[in-house]
Phi, psi and omega in degrees: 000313157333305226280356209254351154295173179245133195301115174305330157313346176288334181284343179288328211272325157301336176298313155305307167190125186302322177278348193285320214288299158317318186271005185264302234214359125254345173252347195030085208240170175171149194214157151243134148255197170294330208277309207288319190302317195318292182303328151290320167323295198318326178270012171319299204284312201270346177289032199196104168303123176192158187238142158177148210228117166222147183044049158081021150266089172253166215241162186211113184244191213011122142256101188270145192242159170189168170210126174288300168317341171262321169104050183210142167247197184154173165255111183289140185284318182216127154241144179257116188277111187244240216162121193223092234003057141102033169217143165266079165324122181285105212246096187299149120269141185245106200265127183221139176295328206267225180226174155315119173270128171334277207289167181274001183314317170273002165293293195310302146014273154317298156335298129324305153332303191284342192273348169301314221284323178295302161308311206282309165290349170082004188239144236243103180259087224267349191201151178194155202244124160274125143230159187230140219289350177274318178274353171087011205207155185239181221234137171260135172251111157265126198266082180275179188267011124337291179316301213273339157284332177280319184286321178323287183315302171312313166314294197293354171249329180312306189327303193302324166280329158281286198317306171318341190059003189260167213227119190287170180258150169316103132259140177305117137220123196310331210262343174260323212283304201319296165331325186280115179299342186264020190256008159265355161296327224256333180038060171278007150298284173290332180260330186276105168218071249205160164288131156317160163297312160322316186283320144332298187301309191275266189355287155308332155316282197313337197288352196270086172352000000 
């Protein structure tokens, strides 16, 4: 039943781009640049399982998550347990190399996290944090329902295009594609005349009964 989950990292990755999301985790193609070495450094620290508890918080790093009911697993980089009239309530962090981002990939991300952190603990997880490694600061994420409709939507359409097996076509956008490690695979320059992301994403929706 694990194998048959969906890695939650595929939603950042669709999000980000529909075709990075196919060569990773349908054709399973992988590159490292800087931006990817940076970021594994950067987790280094929350990549290393441990419990520990200061000022009546305790933290939990690598934490693996998973919901059979949604069909997605993972690894939380950090959850924070804090005590909220005598229940501990769970608060994922998400560690990101970079800054803040336009699109929502790393909320959906995050998002995800909370909605495992809710099957598994029985509690209502109303908020979880990005940080990101250029500002040093982390970011409050509230997971309202807007958000919590986008991540739904986003599991039921990634699922679907990886079970399909098709690898979407390529288009050049200098601000996603030059960033990307995976961009002497995807050859989006040469190959590309393809739908955007958006259009992909509302396409798939709309396509939807």
């Amino acid at each position: 039943m694990e194998d048959d989950l969906l890695p939650i990292s595929a939603l950042q990755h669709y999000l980000y781009c529909p075709r990075q999301c196919a060569l990773i985790h349908v054709e399973r193609l992988w590159a490292e640049n800087r931006q990817t070495a940076e970021g594994r450094l950067l987790h280094d620290r929350a990549d290393t399982p441990q419990i520990e508890r200061r000022h009546g918080v305790r933290t939990i790093t690598a934490m693996p998550l998973s919901s059979v009911e949604l069909g997605i697993s993972g690894v939380a980089d950090v959850v924070e347990f804090r005590q909220e009239e005598g229940v501990e309530i769970p608060c994922p962090v998400e560690y990101k190399r970079g800054r803040p981002k336009a699109h929502r990939a790393d909320e959906v991300q995050l998002c995800a996290q909370a909605l495992c952190l809710e099957v598994m603990s029985g509690c209502r997880v109303e908020e979880g944090a990005l940080f990101y490694g250029q500002t040093r600061r982390r970011q409050a994420v509230a997971f309202d329902d807007d958000l919590r409709l986008l991540t739904l939507d986003t599991i039921r359409i990634t699922r679907e295009m990886i079970r399909s097996g098709r690898t979407p076509l390529a288009t050049y956008r200098a601000e996603r594609c030059d960033a990307c490690s995976l961009i002497d695979l995807c050859q989006p320059k040469l190959l590309g005349k393809g739908q955007d992301v958006e259009a992909w994403l509302r396409g798939q929706i709309a396509e939807e009964p």
